[in-house]
C-alpha positions as CSV (number, residue, x, y, z in Angstrom):
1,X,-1.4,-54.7,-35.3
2,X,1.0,-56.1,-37.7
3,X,0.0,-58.9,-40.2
4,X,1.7,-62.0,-41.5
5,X,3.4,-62.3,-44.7
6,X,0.2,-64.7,-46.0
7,X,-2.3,-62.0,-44.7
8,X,-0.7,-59.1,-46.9
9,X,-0.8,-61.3,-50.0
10,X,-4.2,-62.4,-49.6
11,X,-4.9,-58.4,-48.9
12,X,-3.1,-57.1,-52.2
13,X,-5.3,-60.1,-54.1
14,X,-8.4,-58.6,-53.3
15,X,-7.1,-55.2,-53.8
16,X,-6.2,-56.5,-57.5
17,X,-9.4,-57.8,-58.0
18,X,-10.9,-54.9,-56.9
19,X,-9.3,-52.8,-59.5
20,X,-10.0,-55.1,-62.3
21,X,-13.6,-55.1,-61.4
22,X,-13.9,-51.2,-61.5
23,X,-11.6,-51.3,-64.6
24,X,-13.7,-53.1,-66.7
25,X,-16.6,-51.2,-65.4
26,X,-15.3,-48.2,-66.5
27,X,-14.5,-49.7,-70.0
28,X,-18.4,-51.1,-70.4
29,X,-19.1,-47.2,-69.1
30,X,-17.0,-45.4,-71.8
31,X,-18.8,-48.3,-74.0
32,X,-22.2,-47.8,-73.2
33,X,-21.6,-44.2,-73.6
34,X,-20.3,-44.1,-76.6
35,X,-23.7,-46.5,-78.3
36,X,-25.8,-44.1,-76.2
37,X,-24.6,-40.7,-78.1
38,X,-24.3,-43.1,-81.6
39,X,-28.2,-43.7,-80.7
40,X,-29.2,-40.1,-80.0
41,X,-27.2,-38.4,-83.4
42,X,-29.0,-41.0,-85.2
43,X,-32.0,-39.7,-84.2
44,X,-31.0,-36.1,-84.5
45,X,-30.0,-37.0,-87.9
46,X,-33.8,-38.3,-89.4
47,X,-35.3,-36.3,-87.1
48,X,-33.5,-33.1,-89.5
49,X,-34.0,-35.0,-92.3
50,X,-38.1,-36.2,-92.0
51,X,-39.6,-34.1,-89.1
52,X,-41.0,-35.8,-86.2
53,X,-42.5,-38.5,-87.6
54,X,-40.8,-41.2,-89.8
55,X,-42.5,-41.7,-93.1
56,X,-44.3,-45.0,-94.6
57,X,-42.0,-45.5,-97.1
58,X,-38.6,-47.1,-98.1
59,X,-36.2,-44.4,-96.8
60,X,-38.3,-44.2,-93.4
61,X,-38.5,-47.9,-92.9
62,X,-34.3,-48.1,-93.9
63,X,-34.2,-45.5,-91.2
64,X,-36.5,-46.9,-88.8
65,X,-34.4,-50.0,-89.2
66,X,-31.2,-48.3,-88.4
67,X,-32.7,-46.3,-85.4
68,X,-33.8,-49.6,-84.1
69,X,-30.3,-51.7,-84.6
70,X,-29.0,-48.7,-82.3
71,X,-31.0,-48.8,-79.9
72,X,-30.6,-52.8,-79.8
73,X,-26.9,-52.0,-79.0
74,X,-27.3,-48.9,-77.0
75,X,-30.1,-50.0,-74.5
76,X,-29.8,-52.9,-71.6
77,X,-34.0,-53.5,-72.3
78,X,-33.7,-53.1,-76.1
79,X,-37.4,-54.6,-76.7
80,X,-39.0,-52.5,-74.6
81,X,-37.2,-49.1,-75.9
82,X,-37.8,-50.6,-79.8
83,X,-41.7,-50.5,-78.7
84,X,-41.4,-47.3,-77.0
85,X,-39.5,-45.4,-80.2
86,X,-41.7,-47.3,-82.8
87,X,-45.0,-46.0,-81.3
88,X,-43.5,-42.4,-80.8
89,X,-41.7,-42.1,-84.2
90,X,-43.3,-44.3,-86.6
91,X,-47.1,-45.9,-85.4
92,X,-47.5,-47.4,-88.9
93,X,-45.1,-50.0,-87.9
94,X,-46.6,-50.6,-84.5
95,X,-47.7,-54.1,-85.4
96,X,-44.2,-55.1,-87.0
97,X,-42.8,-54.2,-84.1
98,X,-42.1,-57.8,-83.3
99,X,-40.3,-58.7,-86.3
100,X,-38.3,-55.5,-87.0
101,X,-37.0,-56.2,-83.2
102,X,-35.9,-59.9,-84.4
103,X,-34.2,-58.4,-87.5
104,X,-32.4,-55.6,-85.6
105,X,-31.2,-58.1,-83.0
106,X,-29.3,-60.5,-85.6
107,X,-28.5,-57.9,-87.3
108,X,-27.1,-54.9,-85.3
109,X,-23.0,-54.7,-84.9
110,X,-21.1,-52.1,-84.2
111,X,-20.2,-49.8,-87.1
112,X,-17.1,-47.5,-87.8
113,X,-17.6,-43.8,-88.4
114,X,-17.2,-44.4,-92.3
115,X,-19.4,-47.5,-92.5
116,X,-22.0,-45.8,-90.3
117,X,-21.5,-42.3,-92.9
118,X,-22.4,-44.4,-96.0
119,X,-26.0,-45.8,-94.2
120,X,-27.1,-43.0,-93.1
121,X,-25.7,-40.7,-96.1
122,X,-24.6,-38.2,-94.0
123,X,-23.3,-35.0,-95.9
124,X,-19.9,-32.9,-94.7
125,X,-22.6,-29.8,-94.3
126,X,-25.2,-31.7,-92.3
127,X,-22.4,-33.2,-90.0
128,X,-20.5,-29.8,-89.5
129,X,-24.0,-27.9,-89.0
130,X,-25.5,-31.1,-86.7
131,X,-22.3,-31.3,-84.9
132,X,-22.6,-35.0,-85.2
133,X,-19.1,-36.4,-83.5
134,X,-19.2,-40.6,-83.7
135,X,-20.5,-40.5,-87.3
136,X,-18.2,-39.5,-90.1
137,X,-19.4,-38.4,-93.9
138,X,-19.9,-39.3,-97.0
139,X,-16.9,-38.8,-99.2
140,X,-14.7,-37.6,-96.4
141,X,-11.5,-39.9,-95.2
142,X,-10.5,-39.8,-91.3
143,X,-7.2,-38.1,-92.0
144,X,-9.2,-35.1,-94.2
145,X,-11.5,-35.0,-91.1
146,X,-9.0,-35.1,-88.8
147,X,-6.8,-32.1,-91.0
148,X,-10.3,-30.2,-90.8
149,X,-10.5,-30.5,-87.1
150,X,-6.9,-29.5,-86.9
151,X,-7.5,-26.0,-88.6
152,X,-10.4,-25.4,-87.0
153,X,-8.3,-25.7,-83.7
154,X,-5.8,-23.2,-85.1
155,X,-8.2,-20.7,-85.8
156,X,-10.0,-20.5,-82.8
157,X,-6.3,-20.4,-81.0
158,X,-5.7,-17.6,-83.6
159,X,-8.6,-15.8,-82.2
160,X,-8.5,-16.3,-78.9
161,X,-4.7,-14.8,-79.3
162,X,-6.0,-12.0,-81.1
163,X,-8.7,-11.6,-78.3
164,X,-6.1,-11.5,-75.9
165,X,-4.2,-8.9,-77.5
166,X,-1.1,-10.2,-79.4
167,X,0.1,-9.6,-82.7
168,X,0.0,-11.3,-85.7
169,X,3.7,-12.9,-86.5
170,X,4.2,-10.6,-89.8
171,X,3.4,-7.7,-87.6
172,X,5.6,-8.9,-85.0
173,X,8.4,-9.2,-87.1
174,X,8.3,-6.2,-88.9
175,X,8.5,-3.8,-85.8
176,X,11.2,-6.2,-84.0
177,X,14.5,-5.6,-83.4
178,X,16.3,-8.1,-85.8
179,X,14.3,-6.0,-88.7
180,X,15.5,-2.5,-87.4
181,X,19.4,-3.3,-86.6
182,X,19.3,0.0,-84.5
183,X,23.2,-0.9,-83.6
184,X,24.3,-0.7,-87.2
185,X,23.2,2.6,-87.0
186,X,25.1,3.8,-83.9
187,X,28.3,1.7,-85.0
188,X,28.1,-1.1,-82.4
189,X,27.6,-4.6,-81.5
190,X,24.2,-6.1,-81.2
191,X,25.5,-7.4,-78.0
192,X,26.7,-4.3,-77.0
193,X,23.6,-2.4,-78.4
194,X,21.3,-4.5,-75.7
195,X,24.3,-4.3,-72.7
196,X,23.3,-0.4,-73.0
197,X,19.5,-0.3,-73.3
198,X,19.7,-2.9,-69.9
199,X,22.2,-0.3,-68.7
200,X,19.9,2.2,-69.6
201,X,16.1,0.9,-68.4
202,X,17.9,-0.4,-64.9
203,X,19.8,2.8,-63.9
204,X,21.8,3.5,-61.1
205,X,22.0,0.7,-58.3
206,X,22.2,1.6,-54.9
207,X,25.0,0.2,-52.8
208,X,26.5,0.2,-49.9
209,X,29.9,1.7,-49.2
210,X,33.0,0.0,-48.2
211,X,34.2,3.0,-46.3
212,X,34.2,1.5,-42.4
213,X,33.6,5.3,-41.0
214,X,31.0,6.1,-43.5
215,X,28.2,3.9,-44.6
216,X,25.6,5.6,-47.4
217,X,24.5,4.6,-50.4
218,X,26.3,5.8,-53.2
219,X,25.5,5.3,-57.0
220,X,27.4,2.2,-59.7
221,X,29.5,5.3,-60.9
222,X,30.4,6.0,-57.7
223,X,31.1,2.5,-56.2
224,X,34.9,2.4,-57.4
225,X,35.9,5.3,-55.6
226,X,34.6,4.4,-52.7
227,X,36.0,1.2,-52.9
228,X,39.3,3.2,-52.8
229,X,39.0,5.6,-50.6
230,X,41.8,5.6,-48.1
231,X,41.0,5.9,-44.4
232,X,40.5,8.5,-42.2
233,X,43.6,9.5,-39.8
234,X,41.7,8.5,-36.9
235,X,41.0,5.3,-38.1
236,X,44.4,4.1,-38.9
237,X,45.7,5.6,-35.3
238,X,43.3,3.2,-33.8
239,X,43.9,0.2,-35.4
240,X,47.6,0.6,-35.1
241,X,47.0,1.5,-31.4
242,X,45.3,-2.0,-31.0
243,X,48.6,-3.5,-32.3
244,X,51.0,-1.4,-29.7
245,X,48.9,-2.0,-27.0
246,X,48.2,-6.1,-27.5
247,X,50.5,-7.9,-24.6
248,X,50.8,-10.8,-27.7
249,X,52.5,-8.5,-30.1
250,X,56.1,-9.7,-29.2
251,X,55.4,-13.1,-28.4
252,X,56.6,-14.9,-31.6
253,X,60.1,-13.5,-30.3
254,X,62.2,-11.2,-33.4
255,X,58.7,-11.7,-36.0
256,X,56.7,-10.0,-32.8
257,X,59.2,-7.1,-32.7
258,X,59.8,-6.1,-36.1
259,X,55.5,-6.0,-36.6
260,X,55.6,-4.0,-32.9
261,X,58.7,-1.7,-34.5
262,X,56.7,-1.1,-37.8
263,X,53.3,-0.4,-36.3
264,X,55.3,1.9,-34.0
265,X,56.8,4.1,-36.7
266,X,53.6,4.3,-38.2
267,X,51.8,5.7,-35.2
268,X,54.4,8.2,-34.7
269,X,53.5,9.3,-38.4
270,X,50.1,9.7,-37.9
271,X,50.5,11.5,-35.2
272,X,52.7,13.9,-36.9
C-alpha cells in the first residue's frame, strides 16, 4: 500500500508529537526524581542529627519547615504527605499542620546545592559519611568538591590497577628498558638491539622450498640456498624435451629455429 505525499506528512507530524510528548515526560521524570532524592537526604540528614523524632524547639521547627518545603516540591499530593510526615516525625505540630503547609507552599523553590548546604548546615564530614549527593557543604565551593571527587576517582582506579596486578609507574620505569640501555652494553643500536631479541623470541620460520623436485620445509638460514639451488639433470632434460618436441617451435620462421637450435644443443649436453 503506498501513501500519498499529504498522508506521510500528516504521519511524521504525529510521529513529532509523539516524541515531544515522551521528551518532556522524561524531563518532568529526571525532575521529579531528582526532588524525590533532595526529600529523602533531607530526611536522612535530621534524622542523623535529632533521632527519630524532631524536637519542640527552634532547630526542629527550622527543620520541620524545611522537610516540609521538600516535600511540597517533591510530592504530586503535597498536603496529604505534609500530614502524613508531621504526625510520624513531629506530633507536637499536628495542629499547625494547616499553617506550616500554607507557609511551605509560598515559600518552597528549588535550591542549588550551596544554598541548600548553608540551611541545613551540612558539614564536609556528615556529607562524605551520609553520602548525601544533591546537597553540597558548608564552606566547600563546587570546583573543590568536584577536585575531591576527581581524586577519589583516581584512587579507586589506582586500586583497582593494583588489584589487577600492574605496577606502579616508578616501578615500571625503573626495570624498563629505556633505564637499562642493554644495547650500549653490547655496542649496538637500540634498533638493532630489539631486531635481535624479535629474531631471537620468533626463531626459525618454516618455509617452503622453491626446488620444483623437492618440496620440505627448510629453516630462514636455509631459505637462500634453496632458493638457488640449480636443478636436477632430469629436470632440465624434460623441459627442454618439451621444447624439441612442440610442432609450434619453428613457427615464427628464423626466431623459431635459433630457440629449436639452442634447446637442441642443450639437450645433447645433458645427455652427455
Amino acid at each position: 500500500m503506498t501513501l500519498s505525499a499529504a498522508s506521510l506528512h500528516r504521519l511524521i507530524a504525529i510521529r513529532y508529537r509523539v516524541g515531544a510528548r515522551d521528551a518532556k515526560a522524561r524531563r518532568r521524570l529526571r525532575r521529579l526524581s531528582i526532588r524525590n532524592l533532595r526529600q529523602f537526604e533531607v530526611e536522612k540528614i535530621y534524622r542523623d542529627r535529632f533521632g527519630k523524632m524532631l524536637p519542640d524547639n527552634k532547630e526542629g521547627r527550622d527543620a520541620l519547615q524545611v522537610v516540609v518545603e521538600c516535600i511540597s516540591l517533591a510530592s504530586s499530593d503535597d498536603r496529604k504527605s505534609i500530614v502524613g510526615y508531621v504526625r510520624a516525625r513531629a506530633p507536637w505540630a499536628i495542629n499547625e499542620v494547616d499553617a506550616i503547609a500554607e507557609a511551605a507552599l509560598l515559600a518552597a523553590r528549588w535550591l542549588s546545592a550551596d544554598e541548600m548546604a548553608w540551611r541545613v548546615r551540612l558539614s564536609v564530614t556528615d556529607r562524605s559519611r551520609l553520602r548525601i549527593q544533591t546537597i553540597g557543604a558548608v564552606g566547600v565551593t563546587v570546583r573543590q568538591r568536584k577536585a575531591a571527587q576527581k581524586a577519589k576517582r583516581r584512587e579507586r582506579e589506582a586500586a583497582r590497577r593494583k588489584a589487577a596486578g600492574a605496577k606502579p609507574r616508578a616501578e615500571y620505569e625503573r626495570s624498563s628498558m629505556s633505564k637499562k640501555r642493554p644495547w650500549e652494553g653490547e655496542g649496538i643500536s637500540r634498533a638493532q638491539w630489539y631486531r635481535n631479541r624479535k629474531r631471537d623470541e620468533t626463531g626459525p620460520c618454516p618455509i617452503l622450498s622453491s626446488n620444483i623436485n623437492r618440496h620440505a620445509l627448510v629453516s630462514r638460514g636455509d631459505e637462500l640456498s634453496a632458493t638457488r639451488a640449480a636443478p636436477s639433470a632430469s629436470g632440465r632434460a624434460l623441459r627442454y624435451s618439451r621444447i624439441v618436441d612442440s610442432p609450434h617451435s619453428d613457427r615464427n620462421g628464423p626466431t623459431g629455429s635459433s630457440n629449436f637450435a639452442g634447446a637442441e644443443v642443450d639437450h645433447r649436453a645433458v645427455q652427455q
